[in-house]
C-alpha positions in Angstrom: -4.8 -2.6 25.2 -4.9 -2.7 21.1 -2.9 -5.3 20.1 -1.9 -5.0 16.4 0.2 -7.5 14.9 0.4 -6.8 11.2 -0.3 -3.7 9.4 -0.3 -3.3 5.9 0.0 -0.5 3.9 -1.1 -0.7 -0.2 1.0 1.6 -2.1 0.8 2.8 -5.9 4.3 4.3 -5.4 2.5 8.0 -5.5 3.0 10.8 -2.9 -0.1 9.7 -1.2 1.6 6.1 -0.4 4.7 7.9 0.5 2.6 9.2 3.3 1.1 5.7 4.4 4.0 4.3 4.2 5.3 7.1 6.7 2.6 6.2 9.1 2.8 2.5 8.6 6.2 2.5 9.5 5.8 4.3 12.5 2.8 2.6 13.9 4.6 -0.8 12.9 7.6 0.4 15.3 5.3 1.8 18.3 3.3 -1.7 18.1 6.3 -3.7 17.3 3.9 -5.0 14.1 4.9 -6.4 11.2 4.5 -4.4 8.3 3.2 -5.8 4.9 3.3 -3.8 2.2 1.7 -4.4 -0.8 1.7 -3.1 -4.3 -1.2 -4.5 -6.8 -0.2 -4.7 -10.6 -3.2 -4.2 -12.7 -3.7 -7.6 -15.1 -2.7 -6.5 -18.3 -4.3 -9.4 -19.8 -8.0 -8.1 -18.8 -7.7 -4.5 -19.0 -6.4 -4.7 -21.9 -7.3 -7.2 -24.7 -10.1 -8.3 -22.5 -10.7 -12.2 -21.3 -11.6 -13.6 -24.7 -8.5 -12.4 -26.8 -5.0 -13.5 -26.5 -1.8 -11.9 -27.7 1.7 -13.9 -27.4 3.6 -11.0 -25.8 0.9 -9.9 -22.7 2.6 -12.8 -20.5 5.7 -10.6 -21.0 4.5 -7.7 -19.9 2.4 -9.0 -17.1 5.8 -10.8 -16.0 7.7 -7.1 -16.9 5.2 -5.2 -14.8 5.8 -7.5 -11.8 9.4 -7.6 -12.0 9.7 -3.8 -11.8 6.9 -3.6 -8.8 9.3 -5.6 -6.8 12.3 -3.7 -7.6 10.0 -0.5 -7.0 9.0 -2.0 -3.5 12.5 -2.9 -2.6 14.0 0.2 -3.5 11.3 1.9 -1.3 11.8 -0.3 1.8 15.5 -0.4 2.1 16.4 0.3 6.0 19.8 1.1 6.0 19.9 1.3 9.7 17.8 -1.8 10.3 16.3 0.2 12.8 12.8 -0.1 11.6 10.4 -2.9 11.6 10.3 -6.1 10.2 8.7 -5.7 6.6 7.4 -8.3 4.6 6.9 -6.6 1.0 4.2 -8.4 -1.8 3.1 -7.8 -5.1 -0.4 -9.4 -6.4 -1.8 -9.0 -9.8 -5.5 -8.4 -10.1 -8.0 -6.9 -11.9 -9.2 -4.9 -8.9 -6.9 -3.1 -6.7 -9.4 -2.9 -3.7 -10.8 -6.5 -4.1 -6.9 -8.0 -3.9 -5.9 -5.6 -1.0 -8.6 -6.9 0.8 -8.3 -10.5 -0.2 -4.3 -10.1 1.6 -5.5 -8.7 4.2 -7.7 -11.6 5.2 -5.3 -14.6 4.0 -2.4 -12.5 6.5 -4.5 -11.7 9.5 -3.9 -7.9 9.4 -4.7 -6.0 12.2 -4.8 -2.5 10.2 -4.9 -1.3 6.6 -3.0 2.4 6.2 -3.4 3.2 2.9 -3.3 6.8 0.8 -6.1 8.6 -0.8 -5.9 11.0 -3.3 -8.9 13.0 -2.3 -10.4 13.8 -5.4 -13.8 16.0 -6.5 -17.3 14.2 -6.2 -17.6 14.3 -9.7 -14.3 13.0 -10.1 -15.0 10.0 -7.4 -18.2 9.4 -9.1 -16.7 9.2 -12.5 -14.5 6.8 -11.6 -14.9 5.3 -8.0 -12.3 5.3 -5.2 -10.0 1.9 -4.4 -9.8 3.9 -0.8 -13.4 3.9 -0.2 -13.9 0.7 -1.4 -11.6 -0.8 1.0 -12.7 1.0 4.1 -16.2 -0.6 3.3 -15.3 -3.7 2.7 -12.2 -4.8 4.7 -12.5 -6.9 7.4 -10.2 -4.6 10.0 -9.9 -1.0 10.3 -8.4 1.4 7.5 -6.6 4.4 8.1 -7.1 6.8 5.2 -3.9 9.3 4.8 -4.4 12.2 2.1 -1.3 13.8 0.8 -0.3 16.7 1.7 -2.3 15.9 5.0 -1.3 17.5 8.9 1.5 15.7 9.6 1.4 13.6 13.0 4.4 11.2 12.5 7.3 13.6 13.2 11.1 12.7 14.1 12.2 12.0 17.7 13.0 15.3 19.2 16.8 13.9 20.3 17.3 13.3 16.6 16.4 16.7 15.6 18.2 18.2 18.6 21.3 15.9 18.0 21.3 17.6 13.8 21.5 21.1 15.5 
């Protein structure tokens, strides 16, 4: 039997997240896993003046930017209900997206990344790379790519539906 403990799903708050969260949630539930889920704020500080410059409001920001990733992540994980799984949500900053995903999933012990994809060109993956791909080859568990709008598996119970009719 698979045993999966935690799963994390690495959102950007797009449409393609919205699916991996979808499918995080229900493979959380069927496993009875916790489920991370993790939103990576780009440094401002680096991307933008660069490492040897320094302006006095970029600690604002940066601190700005945080603030409204975690009222982003809560506003997306509210379970009215309670009826889904326990979720631990977490915001990193980091210069690199794939690199910090990664870096959680090994300090947490996840069992499975689920994480969105946006499915873009070759020219436009080779112009500027995927955080997807990156993280499929360089996680340390396995990654479950979901690409919006993709064939939908995760469905609602069939009493549910039957119950609305």
């Amino acid at each position: 039997m698979i045993a999966i403990k935690n799963i994390l799903v690495a959102t950007d708050f797009g449409e393609a997240s919205d699916s991996a969260l979808s499918y995080g949630r229900e493979l959380a539930g069927r496993f009875g896993a916790t489920l991370h889920v993790l939103n990576v704020v780009e440094n401002f500080y680096v991307t933008t003046f660069g490492a040897e410059t320094y302006a006095a409001i970029v600690p604002e920001m940066q601190k700005e930017l945080e603030d409204s990733a975690r009222k982003r992540l809560e506003e997306l994980l509210i379970d009215s209900d309670g009826s889904g799984p326990k979720t631990r949500p977490a915001v990193m900053t980091s210069g690199s997206p794939a690199y910090a995903i990664i870096d959680y999933a090994r300090e947490y012990n996840i069992d499975l990344i689920v994480m969105g994809t946006h499915g873009r060109g070759a020219l436009a993956h080779l112009m500027m790379g995927s955080v997807a791909e990156r993280v499929v080859r360089l996680a340390p568990c396995p990654v479950l790519t979901v690409r919006h709008p993709e064939h939908e598996f995760v469905r609602p119970d069939t009493l549910a539906v039957t119950a609305r009719a």
